[in-house]
C-alpha positions as MATLAB code, in Angstrom:
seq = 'XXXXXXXXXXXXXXXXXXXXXXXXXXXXXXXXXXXXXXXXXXXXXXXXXXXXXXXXXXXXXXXXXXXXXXXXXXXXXXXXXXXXXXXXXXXXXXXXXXXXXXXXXXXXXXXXXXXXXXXXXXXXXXXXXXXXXXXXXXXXXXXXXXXXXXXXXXXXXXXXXXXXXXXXXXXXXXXXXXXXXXXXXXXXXXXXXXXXXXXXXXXXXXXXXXXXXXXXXXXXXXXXXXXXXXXXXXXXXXXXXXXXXXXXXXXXXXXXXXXXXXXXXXXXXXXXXXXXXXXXXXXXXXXXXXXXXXXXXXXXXXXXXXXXXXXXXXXXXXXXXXXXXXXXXXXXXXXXXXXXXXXXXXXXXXXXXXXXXXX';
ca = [
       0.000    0.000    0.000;
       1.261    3.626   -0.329;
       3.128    6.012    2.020;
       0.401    7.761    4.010;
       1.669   10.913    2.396;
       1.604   10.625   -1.206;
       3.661   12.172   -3.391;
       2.714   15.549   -4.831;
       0.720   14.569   -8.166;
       2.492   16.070  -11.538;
      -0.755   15.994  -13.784;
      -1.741   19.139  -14.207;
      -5.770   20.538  -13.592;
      -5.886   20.962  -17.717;
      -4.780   17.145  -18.354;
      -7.228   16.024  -15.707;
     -10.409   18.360  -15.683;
     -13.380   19.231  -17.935;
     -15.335   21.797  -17.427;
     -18.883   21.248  -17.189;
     -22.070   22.904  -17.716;
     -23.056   24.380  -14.330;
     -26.593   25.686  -15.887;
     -28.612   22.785  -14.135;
     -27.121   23.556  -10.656;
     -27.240   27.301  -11.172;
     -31.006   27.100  -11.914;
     -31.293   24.677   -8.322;
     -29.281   27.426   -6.591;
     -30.379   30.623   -7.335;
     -34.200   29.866   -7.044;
     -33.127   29.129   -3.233;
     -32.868   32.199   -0.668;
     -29.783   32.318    1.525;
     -30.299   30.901    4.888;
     -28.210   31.764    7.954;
     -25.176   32.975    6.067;
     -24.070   36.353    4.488;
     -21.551   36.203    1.871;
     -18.643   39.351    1.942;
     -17.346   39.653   -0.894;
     -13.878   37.967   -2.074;
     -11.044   39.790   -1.345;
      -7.246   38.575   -2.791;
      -4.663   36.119   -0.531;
      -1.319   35.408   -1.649;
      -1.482   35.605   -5.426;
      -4.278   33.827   -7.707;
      -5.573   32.369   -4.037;
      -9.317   33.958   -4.403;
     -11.096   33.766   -0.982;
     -14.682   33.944   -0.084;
     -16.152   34.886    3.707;
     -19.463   34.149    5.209;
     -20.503   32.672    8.801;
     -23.677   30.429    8.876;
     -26.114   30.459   12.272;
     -26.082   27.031   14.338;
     -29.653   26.336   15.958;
     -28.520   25.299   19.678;
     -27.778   22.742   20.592;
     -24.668   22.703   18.911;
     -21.216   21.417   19.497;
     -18.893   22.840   16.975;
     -16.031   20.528   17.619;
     -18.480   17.358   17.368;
     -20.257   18.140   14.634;
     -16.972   18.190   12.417;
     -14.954   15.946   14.228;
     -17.202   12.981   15.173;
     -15.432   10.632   17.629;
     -16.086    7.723   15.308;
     -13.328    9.356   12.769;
     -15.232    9.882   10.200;
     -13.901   12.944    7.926;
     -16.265   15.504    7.817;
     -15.231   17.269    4.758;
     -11.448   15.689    3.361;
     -10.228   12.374    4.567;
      -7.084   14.165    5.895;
      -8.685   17.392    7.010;
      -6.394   19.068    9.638;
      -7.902   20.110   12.511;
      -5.611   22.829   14.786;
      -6.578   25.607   17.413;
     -10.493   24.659   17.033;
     -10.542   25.497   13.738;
     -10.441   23.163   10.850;
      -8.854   22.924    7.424;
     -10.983   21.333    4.923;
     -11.868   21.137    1.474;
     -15.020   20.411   -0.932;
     -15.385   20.311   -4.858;
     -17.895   22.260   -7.276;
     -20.399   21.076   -9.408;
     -17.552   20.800  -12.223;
     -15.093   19.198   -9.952;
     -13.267   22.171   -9.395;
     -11.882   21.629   -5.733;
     -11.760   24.910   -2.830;
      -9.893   24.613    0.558;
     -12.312   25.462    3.371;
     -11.569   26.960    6.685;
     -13.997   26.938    9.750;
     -14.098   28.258   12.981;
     -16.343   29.087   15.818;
     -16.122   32.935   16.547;
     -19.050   33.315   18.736;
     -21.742   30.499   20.047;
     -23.674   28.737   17.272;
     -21.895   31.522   14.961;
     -19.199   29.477   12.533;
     -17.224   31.645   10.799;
     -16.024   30.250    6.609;
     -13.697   31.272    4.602;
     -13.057   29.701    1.105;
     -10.010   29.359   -0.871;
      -9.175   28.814   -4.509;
      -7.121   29.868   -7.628;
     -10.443   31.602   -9.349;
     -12.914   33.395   -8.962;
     -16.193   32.100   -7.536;
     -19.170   32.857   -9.502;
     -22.616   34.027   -7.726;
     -23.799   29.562   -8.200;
     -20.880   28.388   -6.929;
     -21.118   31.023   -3.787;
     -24.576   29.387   -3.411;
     -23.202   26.390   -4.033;
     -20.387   26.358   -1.305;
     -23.233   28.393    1.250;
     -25.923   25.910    1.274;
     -23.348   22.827    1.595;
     -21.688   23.806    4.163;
     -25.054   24.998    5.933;
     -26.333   21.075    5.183;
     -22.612   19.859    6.172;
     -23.979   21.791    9.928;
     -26.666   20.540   10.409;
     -29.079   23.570   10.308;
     -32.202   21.628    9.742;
     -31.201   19.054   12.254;
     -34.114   18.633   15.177;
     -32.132   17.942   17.692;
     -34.388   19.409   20.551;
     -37.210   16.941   19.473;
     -34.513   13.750   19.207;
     -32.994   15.164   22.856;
     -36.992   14.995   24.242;
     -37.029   11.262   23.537;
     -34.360   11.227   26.326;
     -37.296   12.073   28.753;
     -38.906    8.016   28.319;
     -35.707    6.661   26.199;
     -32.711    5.775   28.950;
     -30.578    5.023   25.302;
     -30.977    8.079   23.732;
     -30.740    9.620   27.448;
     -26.956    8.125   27.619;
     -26.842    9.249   23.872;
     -27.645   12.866   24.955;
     -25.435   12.648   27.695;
     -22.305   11.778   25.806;
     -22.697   13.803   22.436;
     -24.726   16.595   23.264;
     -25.133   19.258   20.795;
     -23.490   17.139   18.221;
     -25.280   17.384   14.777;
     -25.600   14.718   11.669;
     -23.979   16.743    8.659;
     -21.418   15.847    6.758;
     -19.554   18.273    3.877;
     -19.150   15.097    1.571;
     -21.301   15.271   -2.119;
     -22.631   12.163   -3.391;
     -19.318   10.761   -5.257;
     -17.516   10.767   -1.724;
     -20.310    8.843   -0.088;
     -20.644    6.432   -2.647;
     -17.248    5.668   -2.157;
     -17.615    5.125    1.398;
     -20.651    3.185    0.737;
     -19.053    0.334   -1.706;
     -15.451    0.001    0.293;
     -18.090   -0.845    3.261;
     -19.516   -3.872    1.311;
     -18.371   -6.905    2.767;
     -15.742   -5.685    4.514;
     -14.089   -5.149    8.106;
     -14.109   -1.400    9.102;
     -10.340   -1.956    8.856;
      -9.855   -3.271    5.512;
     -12.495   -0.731    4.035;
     -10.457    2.255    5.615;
      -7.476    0.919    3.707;
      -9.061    0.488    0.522;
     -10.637    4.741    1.387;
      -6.805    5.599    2.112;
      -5.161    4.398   -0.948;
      -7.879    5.575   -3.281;
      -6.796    9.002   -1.971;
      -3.739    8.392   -1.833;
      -3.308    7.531   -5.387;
      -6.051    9.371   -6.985;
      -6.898   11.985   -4.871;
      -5.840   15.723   -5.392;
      -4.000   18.426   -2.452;
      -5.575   22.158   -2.196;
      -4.004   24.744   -0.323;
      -6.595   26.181    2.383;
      -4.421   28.901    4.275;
      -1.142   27.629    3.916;
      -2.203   24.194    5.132;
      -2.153   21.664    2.619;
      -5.138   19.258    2.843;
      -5.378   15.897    0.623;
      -8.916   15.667   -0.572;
     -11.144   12.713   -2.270;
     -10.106   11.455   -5.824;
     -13.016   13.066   -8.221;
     -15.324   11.003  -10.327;
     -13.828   12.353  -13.558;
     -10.371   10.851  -12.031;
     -11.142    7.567  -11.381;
     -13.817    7.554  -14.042;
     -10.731    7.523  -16.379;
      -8.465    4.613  -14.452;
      -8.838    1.458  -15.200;
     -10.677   -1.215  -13.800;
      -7.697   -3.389  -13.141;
      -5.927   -0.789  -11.589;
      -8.594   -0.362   -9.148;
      -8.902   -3.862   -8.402;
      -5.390   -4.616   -7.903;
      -3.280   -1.069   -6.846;
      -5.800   -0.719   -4.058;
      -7.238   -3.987   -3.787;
     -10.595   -3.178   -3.957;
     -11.414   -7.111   -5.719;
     -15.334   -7.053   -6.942;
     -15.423   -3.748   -5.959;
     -13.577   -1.574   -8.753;
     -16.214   -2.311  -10.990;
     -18.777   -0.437   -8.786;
     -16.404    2.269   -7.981;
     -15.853    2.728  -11.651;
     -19.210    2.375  -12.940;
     -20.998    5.045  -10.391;
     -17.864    6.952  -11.062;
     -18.327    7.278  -14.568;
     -22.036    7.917  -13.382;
     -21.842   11.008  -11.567;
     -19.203   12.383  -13.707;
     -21.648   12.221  -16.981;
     -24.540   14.148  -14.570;
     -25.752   12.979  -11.687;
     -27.687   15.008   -8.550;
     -25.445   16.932   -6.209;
     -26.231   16.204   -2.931;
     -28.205   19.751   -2.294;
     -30.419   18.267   -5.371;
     -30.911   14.660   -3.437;
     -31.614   16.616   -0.077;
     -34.770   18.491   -1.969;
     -36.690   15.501   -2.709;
     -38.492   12.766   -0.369;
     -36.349   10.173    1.557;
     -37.899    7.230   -0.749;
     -37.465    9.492   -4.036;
     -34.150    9.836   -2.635;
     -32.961    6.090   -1.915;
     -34.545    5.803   -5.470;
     -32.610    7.602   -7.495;
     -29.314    6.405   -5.646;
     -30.134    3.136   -6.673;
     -29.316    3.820  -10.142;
     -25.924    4.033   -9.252;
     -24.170    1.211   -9.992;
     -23.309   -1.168   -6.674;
     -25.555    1.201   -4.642;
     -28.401   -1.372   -3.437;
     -30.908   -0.158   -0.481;
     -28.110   -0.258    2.149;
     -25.516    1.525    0.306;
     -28.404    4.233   -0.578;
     -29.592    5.485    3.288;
     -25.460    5.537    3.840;
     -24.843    7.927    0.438;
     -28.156    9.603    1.131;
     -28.213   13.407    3.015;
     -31.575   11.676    5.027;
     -30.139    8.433    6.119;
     -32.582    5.918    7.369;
     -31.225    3.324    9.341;
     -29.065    1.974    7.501;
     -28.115   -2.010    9.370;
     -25.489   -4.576    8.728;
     -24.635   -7.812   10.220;
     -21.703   -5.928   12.280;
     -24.198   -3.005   12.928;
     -27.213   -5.430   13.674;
     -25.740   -6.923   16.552;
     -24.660   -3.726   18.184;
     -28.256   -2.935   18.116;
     -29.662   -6.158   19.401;
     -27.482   -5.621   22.139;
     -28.782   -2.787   23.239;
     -32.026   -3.211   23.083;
     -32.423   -6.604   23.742;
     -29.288   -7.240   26.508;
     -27.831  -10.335   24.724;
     -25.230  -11.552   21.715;
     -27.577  -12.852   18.651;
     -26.658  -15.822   17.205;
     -27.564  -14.753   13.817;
     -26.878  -11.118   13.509;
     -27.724  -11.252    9.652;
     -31.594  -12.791   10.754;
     -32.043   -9.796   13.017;
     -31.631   -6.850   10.365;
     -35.305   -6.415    9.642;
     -36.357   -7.242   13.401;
     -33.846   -3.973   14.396;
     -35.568   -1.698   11.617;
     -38.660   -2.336   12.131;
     -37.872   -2.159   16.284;
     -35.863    1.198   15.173;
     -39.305    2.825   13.631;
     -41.040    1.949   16.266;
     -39.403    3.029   19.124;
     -37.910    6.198   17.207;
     -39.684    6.830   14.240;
     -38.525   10.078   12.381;
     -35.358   10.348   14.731;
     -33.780    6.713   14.063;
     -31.277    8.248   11.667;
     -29.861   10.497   14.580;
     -29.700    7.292   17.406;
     -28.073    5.421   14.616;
     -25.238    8.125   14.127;
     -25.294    8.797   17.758;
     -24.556    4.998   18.088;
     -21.979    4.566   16.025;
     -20.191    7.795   17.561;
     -20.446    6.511   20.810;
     -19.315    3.035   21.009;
     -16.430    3.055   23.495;
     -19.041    4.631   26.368;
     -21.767    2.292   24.901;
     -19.298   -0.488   25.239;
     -18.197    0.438   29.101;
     -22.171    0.893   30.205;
     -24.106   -1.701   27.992;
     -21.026   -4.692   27.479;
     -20.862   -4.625   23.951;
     -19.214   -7.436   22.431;
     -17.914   -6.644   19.077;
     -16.736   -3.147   17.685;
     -14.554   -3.569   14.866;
];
């Protein structure tokens, strides 16, 4: 497998890029008002380095640090995002690929403070475009007073509250990124499917510069829509995989919904149209999907049967629909956020409820 740090790439943004039509995401964007979030006006940093300022309102609760650096590890924005003096160093890519570094802070309670970097100028869609993400990436819309009142007759979500309070669900990610998260998970131990995330970065993935930090970021679906298949399967071992990977790449690069698109429509409209993505079954879909359902596998399964049922099932697999259906019932619209809460809290969950597996 690769060095951790990869070499700095020599193919240019010309030899690699496209541009492509932005009309269909301008017309989603500018029919939307701005929520939260004023935009400043872009003012010049070292050279061609454009940058873009605007703070977006947090709804309490809300824990800054959480919310973008969930204990379970999971990137919020670029796989090696650096996080230093409470403020993070991120980065997230246009509808035409383009990639911008991201930096966020908390100035004042609930108030996070954004600034975007780039070598170009940011048009008035992709202002909208980087606004509303990182709003969704947040959490605005996240009702995390009416999950935390469940807590009142829940003693799980009450230990769940406890732990992670004012953390919310977002995540920075588009679709492409998810996707990828959702196909390396596919038969796989949460340690082999983090190696097959790291070297597919490593190799394919592209560095921006977000305030003189330099932050590796996901490979884009043009990129890997162009590698082969064999490549895939063998330089980062994903086997069976690489033909899903390249498929749903080749997917979304020829026009697929941006994730502000996906999170406009109904949940089931949603898992839908993720379904036409190559290796993206019902499972994979509530993972890629901005309004995850509860999304259960065998590992996952038996977490939850021990927790709400006290015992190790001897057939994790048999119990999937038994813990969704249990999960709608006893949780109904708020499932999605004990089922993130979960998997961010396993250590505590392990220490107070026995857990027996985790990895």
């Amino acid at each position: 497998m690769p060095s951790r740090v990869p070499p700095r790439s020599t193919v240019t943004f010309d030899q690699v890029y496209k541009r492509v039509s932005g009309a269909r995401q301008t017309a989603f964007l500018m029919q939307r008002p701005s929520r939260g979030a004023y935009v400043s006006g872009i003012t010049r940093e070292g050279g061609e380095m454009a940058k873009l300022a605007f703070h977006v309102d947090v709804p309490q609760p809300f824990n800054f640090e959480l919310t973008v650096r969930k204990p379970a590890g999971w990137p919020w924005g670029a796989p090696y995002e650096v996080w230093e003096r409470n403020t993070l160093y991120t980065g997230m890519r246009l509808a035409d690929w383009r990639l911008v570094g991201l930096k966020l802070w908390e100035r004042e309670t609930s108030r996070v403070e954004v600034e975007v970097f780039s070598g170009f100028e940011l048009g008035p869609a992709e202002r909208a475009l980087v606004e509303e993400r990182v709003q969704l990436g947040l959490g605005i819309d996240d009702d995390l007073e009416g999950f935390y009142r469940l807590a009142n007759r829940d003693p799980l979500v009450r230990k769940l509250r406890d732990d992670l309070y004012g953390m919310r669900l977002g995540f920075l990610t588009d679709v492409f990124e998810r996707a990828l998260l959702a196909i390396t998970l596919q038969m796989a131990p949460l340690k082999r499917s983090t190696q097959m995330r790291e070297c597919l970065n490593e190799v394919y993935g592209e560095r921006v510069s977000v305030d003189g930090r330099e932050v590796l970021y996901w490979p884009s679906p043009a990129v890997v829509a162009e590698a082969s298949e064999e490549s895939l399967r063998f330089e980062c071992r994903l086997g069976y995989r690489a033909k899903a990977v390249k498929l749903t790449a080749q997917h979304i690069a020829a026009g697929f919904p941006h994730v502000l698109e996906l999170n406009a429509l109904p949940e089931e409209a949603i898992l839908k149209r993720l379904q036409d993505l190559h290796g993206v079954g019902t499972y994979a879909a509530q993972i890629v999907s901005p309004k995850r359902g509860f999304p259960l596998d065998v590992w996952s399964a038996r977490i939850f049967y021990e927790l709400l049922r006290g015992e190790t099932p001897t057939k994790p697999r048999s119990m999937i629909k038994e813990m969704e259906e249990e999960a709608t019932r006893r949780w109904g619209a708020y499932r999605r956020n004990v089922f993130v809460y979960v998997l961010n809290d396993l250590p505590n969950l392990q220490s107070r409820y026995g857990l027996s597996k985790l990895s």
